[in-house]
C-alpha positions as CSV (number, residue, x, y, z in Angstrom):
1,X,45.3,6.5,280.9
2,X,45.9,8.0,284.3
3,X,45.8,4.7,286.5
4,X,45.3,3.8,290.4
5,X,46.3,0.1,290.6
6,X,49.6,-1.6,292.2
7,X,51.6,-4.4,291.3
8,X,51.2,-6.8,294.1
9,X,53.7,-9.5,292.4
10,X,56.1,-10.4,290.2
11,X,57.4,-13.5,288.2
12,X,59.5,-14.5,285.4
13,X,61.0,-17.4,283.9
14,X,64.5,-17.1,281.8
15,X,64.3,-16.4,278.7
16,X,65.8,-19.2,276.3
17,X,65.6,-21.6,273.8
18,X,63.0,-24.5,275.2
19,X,62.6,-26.6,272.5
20,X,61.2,-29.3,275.4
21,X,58.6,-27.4,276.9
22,X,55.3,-25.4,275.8
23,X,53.3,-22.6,276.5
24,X,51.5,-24.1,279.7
25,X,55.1,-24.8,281.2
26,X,56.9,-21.8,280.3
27,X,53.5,-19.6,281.3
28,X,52.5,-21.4,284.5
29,X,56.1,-21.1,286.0
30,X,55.9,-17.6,285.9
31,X,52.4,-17.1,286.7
32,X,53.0,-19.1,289.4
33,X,56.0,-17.0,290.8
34,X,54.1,-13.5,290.6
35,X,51.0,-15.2,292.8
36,X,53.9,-16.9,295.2
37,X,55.5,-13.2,295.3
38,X,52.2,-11.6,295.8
39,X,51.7,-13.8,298.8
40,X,48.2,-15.1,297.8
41,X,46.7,-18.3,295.9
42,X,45.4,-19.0,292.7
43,X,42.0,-18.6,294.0
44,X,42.6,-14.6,294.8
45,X,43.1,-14.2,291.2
46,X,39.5,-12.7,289.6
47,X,39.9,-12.5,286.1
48,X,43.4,-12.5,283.4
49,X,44.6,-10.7,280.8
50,X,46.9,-13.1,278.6
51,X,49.7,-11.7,275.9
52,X,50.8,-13.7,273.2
53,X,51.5,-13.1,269.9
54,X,52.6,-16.1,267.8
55,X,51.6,-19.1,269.3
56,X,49.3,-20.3,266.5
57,X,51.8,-19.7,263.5
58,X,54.5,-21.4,265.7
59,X,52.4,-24.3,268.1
60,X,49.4,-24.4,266.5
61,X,47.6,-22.9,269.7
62,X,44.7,-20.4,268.5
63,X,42.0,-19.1,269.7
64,X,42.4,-20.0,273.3
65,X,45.8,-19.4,274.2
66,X,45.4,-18.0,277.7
67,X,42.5,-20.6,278.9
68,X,44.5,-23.3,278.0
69,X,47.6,-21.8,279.5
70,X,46.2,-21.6,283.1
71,X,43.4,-24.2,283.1
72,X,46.9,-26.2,282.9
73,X,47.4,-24.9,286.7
74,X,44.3,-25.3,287.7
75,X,42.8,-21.6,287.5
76,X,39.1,-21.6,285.4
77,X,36.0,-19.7,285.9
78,X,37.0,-16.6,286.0
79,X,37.4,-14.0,282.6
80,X,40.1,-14.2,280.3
81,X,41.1,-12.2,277.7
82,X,43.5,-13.2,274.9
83,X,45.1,-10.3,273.7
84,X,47.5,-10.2,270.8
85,X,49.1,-7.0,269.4
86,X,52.7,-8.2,268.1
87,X,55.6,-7.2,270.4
88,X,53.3,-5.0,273.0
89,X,51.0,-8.1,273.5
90,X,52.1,-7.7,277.1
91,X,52.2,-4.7,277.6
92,X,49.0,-4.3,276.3
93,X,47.6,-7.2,278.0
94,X,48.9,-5.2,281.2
95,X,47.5,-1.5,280.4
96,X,44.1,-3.4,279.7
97,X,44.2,-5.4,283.4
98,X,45.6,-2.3,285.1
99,X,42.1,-0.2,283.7
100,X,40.0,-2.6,284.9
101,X,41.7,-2.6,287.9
102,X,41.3,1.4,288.4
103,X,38.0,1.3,287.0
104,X,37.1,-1.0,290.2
105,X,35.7,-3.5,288.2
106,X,37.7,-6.1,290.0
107,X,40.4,-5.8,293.2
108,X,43.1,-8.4,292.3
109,X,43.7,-9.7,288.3
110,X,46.8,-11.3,286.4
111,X,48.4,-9.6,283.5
112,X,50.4,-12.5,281.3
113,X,52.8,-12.2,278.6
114,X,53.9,-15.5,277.1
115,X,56.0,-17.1,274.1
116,X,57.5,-20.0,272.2
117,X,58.8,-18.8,269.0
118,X,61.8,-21.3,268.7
119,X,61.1,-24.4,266.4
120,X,62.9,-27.4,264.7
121,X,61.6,-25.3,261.7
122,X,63.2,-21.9,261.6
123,X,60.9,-20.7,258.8
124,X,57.8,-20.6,261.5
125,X,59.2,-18.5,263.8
126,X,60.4,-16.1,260.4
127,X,56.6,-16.4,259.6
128,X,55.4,-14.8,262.6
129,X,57.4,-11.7,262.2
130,X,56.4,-11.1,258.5
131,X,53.2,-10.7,259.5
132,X,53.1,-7.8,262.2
133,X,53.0,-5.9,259.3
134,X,50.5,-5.0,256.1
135,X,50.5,-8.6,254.4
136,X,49.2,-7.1,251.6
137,X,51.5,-4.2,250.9
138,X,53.9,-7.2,251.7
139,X,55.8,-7.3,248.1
140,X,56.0,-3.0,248.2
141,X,57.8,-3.6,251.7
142,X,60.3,-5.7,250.6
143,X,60.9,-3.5,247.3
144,X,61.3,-0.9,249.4
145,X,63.8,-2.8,251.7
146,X,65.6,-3.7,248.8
147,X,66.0,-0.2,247.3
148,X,67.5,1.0,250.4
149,X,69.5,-1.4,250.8
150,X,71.2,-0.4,246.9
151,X,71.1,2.7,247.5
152,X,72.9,2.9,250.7
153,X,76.0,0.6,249.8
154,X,74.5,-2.5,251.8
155,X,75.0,-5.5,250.3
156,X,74.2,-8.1,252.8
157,X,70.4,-6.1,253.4
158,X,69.8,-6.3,249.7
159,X,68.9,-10.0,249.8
160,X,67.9,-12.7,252.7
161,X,65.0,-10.6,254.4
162,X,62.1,-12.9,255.6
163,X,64.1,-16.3,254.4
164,X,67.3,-16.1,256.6
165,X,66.7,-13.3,259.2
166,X,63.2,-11.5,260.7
167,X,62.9,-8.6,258.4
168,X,62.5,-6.1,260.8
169,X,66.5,-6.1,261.3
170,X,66.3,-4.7,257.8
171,X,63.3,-2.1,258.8
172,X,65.6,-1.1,261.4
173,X,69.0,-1.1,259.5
174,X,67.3,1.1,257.0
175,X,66.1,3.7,260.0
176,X,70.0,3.2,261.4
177,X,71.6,4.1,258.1
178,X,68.9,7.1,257.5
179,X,70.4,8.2,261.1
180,X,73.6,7.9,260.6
181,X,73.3,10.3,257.5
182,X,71.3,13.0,259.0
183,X,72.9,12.9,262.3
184,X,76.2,11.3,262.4
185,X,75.3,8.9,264.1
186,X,78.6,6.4,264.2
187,X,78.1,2.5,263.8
188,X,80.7,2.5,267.1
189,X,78.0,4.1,269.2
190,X,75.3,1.8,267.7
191,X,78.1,-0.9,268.8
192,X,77.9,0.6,272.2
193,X,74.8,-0.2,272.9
194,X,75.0,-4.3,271.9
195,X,77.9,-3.9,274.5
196,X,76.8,-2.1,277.1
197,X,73.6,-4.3,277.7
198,X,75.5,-7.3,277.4
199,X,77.3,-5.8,280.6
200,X,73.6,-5.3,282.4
201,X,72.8,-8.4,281.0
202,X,76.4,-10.6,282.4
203,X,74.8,-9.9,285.7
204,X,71.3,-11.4,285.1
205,X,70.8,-14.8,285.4
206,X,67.2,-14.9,283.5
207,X,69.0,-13.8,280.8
208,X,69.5,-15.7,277.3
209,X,73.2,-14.4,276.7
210,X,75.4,-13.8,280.0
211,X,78.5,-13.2,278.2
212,X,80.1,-9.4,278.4
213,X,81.0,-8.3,274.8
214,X,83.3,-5.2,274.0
215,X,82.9,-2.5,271.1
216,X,85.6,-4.1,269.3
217,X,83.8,-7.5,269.8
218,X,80.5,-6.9,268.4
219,X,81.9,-4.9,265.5
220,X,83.6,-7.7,264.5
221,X,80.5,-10.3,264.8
222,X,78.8,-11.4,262.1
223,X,77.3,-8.9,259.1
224,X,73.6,-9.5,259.1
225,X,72.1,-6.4,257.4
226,X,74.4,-3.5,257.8
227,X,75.0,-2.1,259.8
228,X,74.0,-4.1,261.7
229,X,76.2,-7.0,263.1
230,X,74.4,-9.9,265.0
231,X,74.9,-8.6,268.6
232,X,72.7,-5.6,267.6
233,X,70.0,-7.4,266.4
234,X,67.7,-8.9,269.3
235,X,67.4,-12.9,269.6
236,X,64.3,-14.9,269.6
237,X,63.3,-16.8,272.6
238,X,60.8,-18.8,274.4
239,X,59.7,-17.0,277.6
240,X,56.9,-15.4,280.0
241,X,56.6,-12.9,283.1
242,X,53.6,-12.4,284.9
243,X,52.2,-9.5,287.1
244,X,49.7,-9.2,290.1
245,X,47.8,-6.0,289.4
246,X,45.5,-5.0,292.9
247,X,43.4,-2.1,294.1
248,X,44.6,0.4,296.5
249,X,41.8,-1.1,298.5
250,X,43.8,-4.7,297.9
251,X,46.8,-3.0,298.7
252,X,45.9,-2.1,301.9
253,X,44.2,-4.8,302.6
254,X,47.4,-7.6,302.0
255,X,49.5,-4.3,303.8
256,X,51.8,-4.6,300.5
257,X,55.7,-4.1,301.8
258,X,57.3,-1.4,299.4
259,X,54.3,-1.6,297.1
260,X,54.8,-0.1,293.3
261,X,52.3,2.0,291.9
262,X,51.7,1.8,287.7
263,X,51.3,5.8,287.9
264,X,50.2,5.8,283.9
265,X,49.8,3.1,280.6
266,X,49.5,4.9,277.5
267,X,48.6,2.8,274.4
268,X,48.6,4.4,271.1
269,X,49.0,2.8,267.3
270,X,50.5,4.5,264.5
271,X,49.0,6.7,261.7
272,X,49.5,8.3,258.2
273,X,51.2,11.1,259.8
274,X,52.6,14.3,257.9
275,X,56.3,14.5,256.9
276,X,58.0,16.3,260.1
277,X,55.1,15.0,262.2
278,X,55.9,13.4,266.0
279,X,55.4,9.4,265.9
280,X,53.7,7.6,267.8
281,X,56.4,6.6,270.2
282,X,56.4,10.6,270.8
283,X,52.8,10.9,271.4
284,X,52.5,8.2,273.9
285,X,55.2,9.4,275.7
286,X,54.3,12.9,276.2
287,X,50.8,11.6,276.9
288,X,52.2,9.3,280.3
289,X,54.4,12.3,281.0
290,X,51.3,14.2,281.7
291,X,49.2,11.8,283.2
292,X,51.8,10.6,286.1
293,X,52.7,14.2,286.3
294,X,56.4,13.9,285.4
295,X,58.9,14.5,283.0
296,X,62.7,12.7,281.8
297,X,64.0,14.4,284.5
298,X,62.4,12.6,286.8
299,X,63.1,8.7,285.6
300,X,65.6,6.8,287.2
301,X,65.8,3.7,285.3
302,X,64.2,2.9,281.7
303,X,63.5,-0.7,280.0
304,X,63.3,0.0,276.2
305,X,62.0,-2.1,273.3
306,X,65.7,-2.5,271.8
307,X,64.6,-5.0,269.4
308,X,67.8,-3.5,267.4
309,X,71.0,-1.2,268.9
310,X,69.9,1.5,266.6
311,X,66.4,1.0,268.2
312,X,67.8,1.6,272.0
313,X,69.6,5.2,270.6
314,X,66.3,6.3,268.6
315,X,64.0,5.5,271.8
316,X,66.4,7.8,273.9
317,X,65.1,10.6,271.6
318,X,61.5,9.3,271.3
319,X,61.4,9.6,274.9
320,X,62.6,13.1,275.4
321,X,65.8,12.2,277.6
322,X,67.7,13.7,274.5
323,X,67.3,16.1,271.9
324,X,66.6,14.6,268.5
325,X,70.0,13.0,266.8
326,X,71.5,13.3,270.1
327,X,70.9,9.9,271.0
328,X,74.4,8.3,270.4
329,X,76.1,10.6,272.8
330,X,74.1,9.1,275.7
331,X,75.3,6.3,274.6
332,X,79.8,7.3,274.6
333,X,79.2,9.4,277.5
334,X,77.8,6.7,279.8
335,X,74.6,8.3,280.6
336,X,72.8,5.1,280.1
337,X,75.2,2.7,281.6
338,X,74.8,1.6,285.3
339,X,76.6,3.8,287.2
340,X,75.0,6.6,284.8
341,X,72.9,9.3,285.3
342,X,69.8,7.2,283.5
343,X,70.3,4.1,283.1
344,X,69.0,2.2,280.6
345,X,68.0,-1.6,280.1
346,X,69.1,-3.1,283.4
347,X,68.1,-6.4,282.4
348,X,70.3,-6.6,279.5
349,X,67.4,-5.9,277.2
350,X,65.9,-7.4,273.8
351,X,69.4,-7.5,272.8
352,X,70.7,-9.9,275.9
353,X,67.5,-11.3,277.5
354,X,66.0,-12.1,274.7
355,X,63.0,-11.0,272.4
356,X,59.6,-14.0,273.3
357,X,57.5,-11.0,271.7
358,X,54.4,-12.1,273.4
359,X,56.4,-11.7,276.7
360,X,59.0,-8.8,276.4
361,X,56.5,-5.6,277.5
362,X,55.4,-7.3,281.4
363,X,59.6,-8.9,281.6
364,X,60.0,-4.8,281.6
365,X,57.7,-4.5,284.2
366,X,59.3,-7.1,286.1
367,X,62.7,-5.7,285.9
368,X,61.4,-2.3,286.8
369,X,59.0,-3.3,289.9
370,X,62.3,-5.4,291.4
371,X,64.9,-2.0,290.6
372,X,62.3,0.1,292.0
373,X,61.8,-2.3,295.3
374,X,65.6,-2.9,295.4
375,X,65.5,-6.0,294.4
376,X,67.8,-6.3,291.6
377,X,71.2,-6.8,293.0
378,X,74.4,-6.6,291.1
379,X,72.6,-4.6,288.7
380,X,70.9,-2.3,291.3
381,X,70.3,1.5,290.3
382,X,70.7,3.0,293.3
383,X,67.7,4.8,294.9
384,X,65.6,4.0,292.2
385,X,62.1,5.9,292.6
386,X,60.6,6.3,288.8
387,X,60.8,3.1,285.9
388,X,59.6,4.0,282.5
389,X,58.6,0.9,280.4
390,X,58.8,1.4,276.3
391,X,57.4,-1.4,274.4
392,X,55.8,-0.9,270.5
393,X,55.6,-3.6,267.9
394,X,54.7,-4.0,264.6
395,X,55.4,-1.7,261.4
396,X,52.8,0.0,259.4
397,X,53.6,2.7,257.1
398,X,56.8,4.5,259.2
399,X,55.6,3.8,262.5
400,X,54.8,1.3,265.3
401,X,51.6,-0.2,264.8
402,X,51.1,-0.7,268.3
403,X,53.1,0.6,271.5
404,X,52.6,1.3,275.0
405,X,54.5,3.3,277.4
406,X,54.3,2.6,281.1
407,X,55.3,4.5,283.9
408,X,56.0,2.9,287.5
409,X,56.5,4.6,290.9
410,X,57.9,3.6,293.9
């Protein structure tokens, strides 16, 4: 969708384990932030758009999720819309808000993204994954899982899925394995990843892990469904960002100080595609490529949905900033480091900051409105002009079932 709506404000809490607090804590810090940032009150805000995706498997919360979330600071009356749609509840959330923005249906909204998956009970916050995808192909999956697994020498995938780990890290160790063998793909460059957004991460202090890991180190971590060790699989974590979306009327109306445009919001699901087909990750892309009028070669920074390290190297290809199977050499030439010519994940990423599903796809945002208004200081990308947000979730058949790619301009 080609969109005309700016981001007027920003907030974020860290990401973490909270076992303390709830959603109306965790939300209305951030919430508050982005209006703070925004310079306006709660007052200005004329309806909300509110991600989340687990809240009632893990706090019991249906139904309501966003009312009760800023009723508890005091903002009512106006529309909200609870929107849930696995890991690009946010982003979705933020694509709907920004239309409605450009459709001149209202000058100043909120788009929310907010989670608690941690519990005492570990099994709850397993629960919610298992069911972003077809609950009743649900016994095929996990054959299928299990079959690869065999067949591919990996002993620690072949049992514990669901139970003892989310079983996407298995959906994703199966893609990383089936890349390795087409492409040659090493499980050093998939280590490379984990490491280098642990650097990006070090130097962010709203991330969940600070601590700068090596090749070497997170090679020797932990199996946890190979190949993947447990730095290159994304943590859980409680957590929410929040955005101001306004007008250009708005805009110039609060005379907005390096103001960032969203330029384009594509939202696609997947589908029974043909063998050889483009993916929905593809699509979408190509889709906001056209609508902002831009290509790869115009990006200068990218947040990425690397729920796994072999996740971050298959998005580089997704997203056209490498040719397909190319993606690991981005990854031992520097291209995506800071300092690189693209770098990627500035915020450390799923893999550092943390995965709160309902919240990853607007914390992209946030990272990306403060690179792109200089904001973001030890992790800086110099002169950054164009941010390019990636955010899917779900599985269904071979695909994402939902993801969104956002594109931001300075």
């Amino acid at each position: 969708m080609k969109l005309n709506a700016y981001i007027a404000g920003v907030g974020m809490t860290p990401f973490g384990k909270f076992l303390d607090r709830g959603l109306k804590s965790i939300g209305d810090q951030a919430i508050e932030d982005a209006i703070k940032d925004a310079g306006l009150e709660n007052s200005d805000i004329e309806a909300a758009w509110v991600g989340n995706a687990a809240a009632g498997l893990v706090t019991g919360q249906e139904c309501i999720r966003g009312e009760v979330v800023l009723r508890g600071m005091g903002i009512g009356k106006i529309p909200v819309v609870n929107v849930e749609n696995a890991c690009a509840s946010a982003s979705t959330a933020l694509n709907q808000a920004a239309a409605m923005v450009t459709g001149g249906l209202y000058d100043c909204v909120l788009a929310v993204g907010v989670e608690k998956l941690y519990d005492e009970d570990k099994r709850k916050s397993f629960a919610a994954f298992s069911g972003a995808v077809d609950v009743e192909e649900f016994s095929k999956i996990m054959a299928n899982l299990k079959k690869s697994a065999e067949e591919g020498g990996a002993k620690k995938a072949s049992d514990g899925a669901g139970k003892n780990r989310s079983m996407f890290m298995d959906i994703y160790a199966s893609a990383a394995r089936s890349h390795m063998k087409a492409y040659g793909t090493t499980v050093e460059q998939f280590a490379g990843v984990s490491a280098k957004n642990s650097w990006h991460g070090s130097m962010n202090p709203r991330a969940q892990f600070r601590e700068a890991l090596t090749v070497e180190d997170v090679l020797a971590s932990p199996m946890i469904a190979e190949p993947l060790t447990r730095p290159m699989c994304s943590p859980i974590g409680d957590g929410a960002a929040a955005v101001v979306v306004v007008s250009e009327k708005k805009a110039k109306e609060l005379g907005l100080h390096n103001p960032v445009k969203i330029v384009s919001s594509v939202l696609r699901s997947g589908w029974d595609r043909a063998p050889g087909e483009s993916g929905v990750a593809e699509l979408a892309t190509v889709e906001a490529y056209e609508e902002a009028g831009l290509g790869p070669e115009n990006l200068s920074v990218i947040e990425l949905h690397d729920a796994s390290a072999p996740a971050e190297i298959m998005a580089y290809e997704s997203l056209g900033i490498c040719g397909k199977g190319e993606g690991g050499k981005l990854i031992s030439d520097g291209t995506t480091k800071l300092g690189g010519r693209l770098p990627v994940n500035t915020s450390g990423g799923l893999l550092r900051k943390g995965h709160p599903v309902g919240a990853t796809g607007i914390a992209q945002i946030v990272e990306l409105t403060e690179q792109l208004q200089g904001r973001s200081g030890e992790r800086q990308v110099e002169g950054a002009k164009i941010g390019l947000a990636h955010n899917g979730g779900g599985t269904i058949g071979t695909d994402a079932a939902a993801l969104c790619v956002t594109i931001l301009s300075r």
